[in-house]
C-alpha positions as CSV (number, residue, x, y, z in Angstrom):
1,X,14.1,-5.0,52.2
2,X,13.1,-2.0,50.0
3,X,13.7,-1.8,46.1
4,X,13.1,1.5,45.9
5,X,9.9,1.8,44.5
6,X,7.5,4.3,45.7
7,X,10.1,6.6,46.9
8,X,9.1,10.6,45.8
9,X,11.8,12.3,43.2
10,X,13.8,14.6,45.3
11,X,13.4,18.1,44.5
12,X,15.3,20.2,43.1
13,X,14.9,23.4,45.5
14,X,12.2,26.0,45.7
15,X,13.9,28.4,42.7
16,X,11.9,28.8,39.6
17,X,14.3,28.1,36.8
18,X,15.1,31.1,34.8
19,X,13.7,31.5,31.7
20,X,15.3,34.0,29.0
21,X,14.3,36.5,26.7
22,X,12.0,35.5,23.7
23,X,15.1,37.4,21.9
24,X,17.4,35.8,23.2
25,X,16.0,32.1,22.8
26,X,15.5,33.2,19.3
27,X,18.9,34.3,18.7
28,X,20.2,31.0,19.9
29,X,18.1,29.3,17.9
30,X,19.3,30.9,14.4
31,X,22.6,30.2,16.0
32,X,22.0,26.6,16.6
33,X,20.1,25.7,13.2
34,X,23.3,27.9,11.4
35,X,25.5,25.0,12.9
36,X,23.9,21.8,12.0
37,X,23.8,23.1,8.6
38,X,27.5,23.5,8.5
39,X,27.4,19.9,9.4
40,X,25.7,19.3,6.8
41,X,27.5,16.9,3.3
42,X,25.6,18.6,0.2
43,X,25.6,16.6,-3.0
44,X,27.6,17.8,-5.8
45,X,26.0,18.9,-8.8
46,X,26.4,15.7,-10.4
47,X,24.9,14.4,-7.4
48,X,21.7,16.6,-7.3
49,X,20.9,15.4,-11.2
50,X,21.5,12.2,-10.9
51,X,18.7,12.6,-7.6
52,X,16.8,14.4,-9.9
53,X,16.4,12.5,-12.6
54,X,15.8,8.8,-10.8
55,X,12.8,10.6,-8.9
56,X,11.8,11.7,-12.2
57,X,11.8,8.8,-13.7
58,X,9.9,6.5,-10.5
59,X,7.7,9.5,-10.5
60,X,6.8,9.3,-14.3
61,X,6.8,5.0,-14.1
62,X,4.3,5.3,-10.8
63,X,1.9,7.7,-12.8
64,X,2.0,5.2,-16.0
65,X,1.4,2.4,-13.4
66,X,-1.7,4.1,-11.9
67,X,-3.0,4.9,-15.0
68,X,-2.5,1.4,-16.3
69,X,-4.5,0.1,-13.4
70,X,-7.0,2.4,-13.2
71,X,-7.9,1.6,-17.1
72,X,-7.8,-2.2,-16.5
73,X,-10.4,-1.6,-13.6
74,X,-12.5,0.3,-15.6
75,X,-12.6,-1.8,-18.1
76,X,-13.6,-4.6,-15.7
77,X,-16.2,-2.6,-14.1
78,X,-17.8,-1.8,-17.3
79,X,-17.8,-5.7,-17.9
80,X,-19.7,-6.1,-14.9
81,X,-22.0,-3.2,-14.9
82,X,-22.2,-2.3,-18.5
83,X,-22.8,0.9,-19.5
């Protein structure tokens, strides 16, 4: 009774694959990222401010935040150590 474990991959023939022009791979490249960007939903404008000003607003909130915390440690680490 075999499971097929252990067996070798068959190959694929002696052939080296072909391999194409840096050019040419290029050239389908632009071509390929040119359609997924058609694919692509944009926002509207209304959209893109909207974005805009919540990550404006976290931004601004997470710097006040920081800044809160880093005063109330140093304020505690001047209790501690003095200066």
């Amino acid at each position: 009774m075999t499971t097929g474990k252990g067996r070798a991959t068959p190959s694929r023939g002696d052939a080296a694959p072909h391999k194409a022009s840096v050019f040419s791979r290029l050239l389908r490249f632009l071509r390929e990222v040119v359609a997924e960007l058609r694919k692509v939903i944009w926002p509207t404008r209304k959209q893109l401010v909207t974005y805009t000003i919540v990550v404006l607003v976290f931004v601004t909130f997470m710097v006040a935040f920081v800044s809160l915390l880093d005063w109330v440690f140093g304020l505690g680490i001047n209790a501690v150590f003095g200066s």
